[in-house]
C-alpha positions in Angstrom: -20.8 50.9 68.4 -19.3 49.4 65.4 -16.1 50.3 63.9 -15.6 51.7 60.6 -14.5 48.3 58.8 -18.1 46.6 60.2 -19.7 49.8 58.9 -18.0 49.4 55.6 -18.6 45.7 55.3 -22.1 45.9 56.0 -22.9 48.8 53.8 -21.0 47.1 50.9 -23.2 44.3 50.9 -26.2 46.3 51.7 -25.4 47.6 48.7 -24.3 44.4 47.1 -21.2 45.4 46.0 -18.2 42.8 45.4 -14.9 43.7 47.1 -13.7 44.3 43.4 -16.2 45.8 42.0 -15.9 48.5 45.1 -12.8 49.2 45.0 -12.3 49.4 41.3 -14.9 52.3 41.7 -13.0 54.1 44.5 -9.9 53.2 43.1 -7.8 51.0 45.6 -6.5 47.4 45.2 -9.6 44.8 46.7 -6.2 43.9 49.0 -6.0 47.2 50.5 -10.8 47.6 50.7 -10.2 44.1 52.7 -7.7 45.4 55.0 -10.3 48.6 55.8 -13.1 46.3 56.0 -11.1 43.9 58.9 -10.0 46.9 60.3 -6.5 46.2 59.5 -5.8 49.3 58.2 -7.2 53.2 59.0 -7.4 54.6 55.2 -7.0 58.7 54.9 -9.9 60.9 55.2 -9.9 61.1 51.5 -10.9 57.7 51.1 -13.0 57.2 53.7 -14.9 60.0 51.8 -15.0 57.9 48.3 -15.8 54.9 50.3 -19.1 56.7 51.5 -20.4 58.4 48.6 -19.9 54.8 46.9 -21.7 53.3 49.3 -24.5 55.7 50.2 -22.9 56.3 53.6 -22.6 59.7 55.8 -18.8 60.8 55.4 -19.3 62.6 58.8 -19.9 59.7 60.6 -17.7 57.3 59.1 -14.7 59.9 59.4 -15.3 60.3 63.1 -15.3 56.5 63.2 -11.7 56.5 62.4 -10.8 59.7 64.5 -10.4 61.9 62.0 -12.0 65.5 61.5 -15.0 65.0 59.4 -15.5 67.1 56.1 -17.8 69.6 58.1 -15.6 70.4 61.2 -12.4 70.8 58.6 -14.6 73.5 56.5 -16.2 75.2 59.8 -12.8 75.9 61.2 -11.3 76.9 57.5 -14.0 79.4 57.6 -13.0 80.5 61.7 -9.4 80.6 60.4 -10.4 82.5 57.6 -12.9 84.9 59.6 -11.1 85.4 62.4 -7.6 84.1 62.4 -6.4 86.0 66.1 -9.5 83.5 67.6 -7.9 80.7 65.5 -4.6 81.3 66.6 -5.4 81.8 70.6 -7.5 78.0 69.8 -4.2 76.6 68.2 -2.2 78.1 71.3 -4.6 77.1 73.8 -4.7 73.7 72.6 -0.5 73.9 72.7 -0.4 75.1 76.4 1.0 78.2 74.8 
């Protein structure tokens, strides 16, 4: 499986993106892209997001890449929280040892 910097990489120039021209578009220093793209650095969900829709990619995936909850899962348990917050809470305290 490849990591989410190789995933990045190869999608940019897929795309045929520079490294500047990229992360002018998302908004990040090229320094900071090349760090992601070596996987140097693990950027916040946020970015990985931009970095995605910039590049055609599923946010989803590449958020799970990194180990972070994906867009979907954060909204699906929003809605439980929202829903049904005792279920939510016994989750949160089962997950505690509580």
């Amino acid at each position: 499986m490849k990591s989410l910097g190789q995933t990045i990489y190869e999608f940019r120039k897929r795309e045929q993106k520079t490294l500047h021209a990229l992360s002018r578009k998302i908004g990040v220093s090229p320094a900071l892209l090349s760090l992601v793209e070596q996987d140097k650095h693990v950027p916040p969900k946020e970015l990985i997001v931009k970095l995605a829709h910039a590049l055609n990619g599923d946010a989803d995936r590449w958020c799970g890449l990194a180990g972070k909850i994906t867009p979907k899962a954060e909204a699906t348990l929003a809605e439980i929280a929202k829903n049904d917050p005792l279920f939510f809470r016994s989750m949160i305290n089962r997950k505690r040892g509580v």
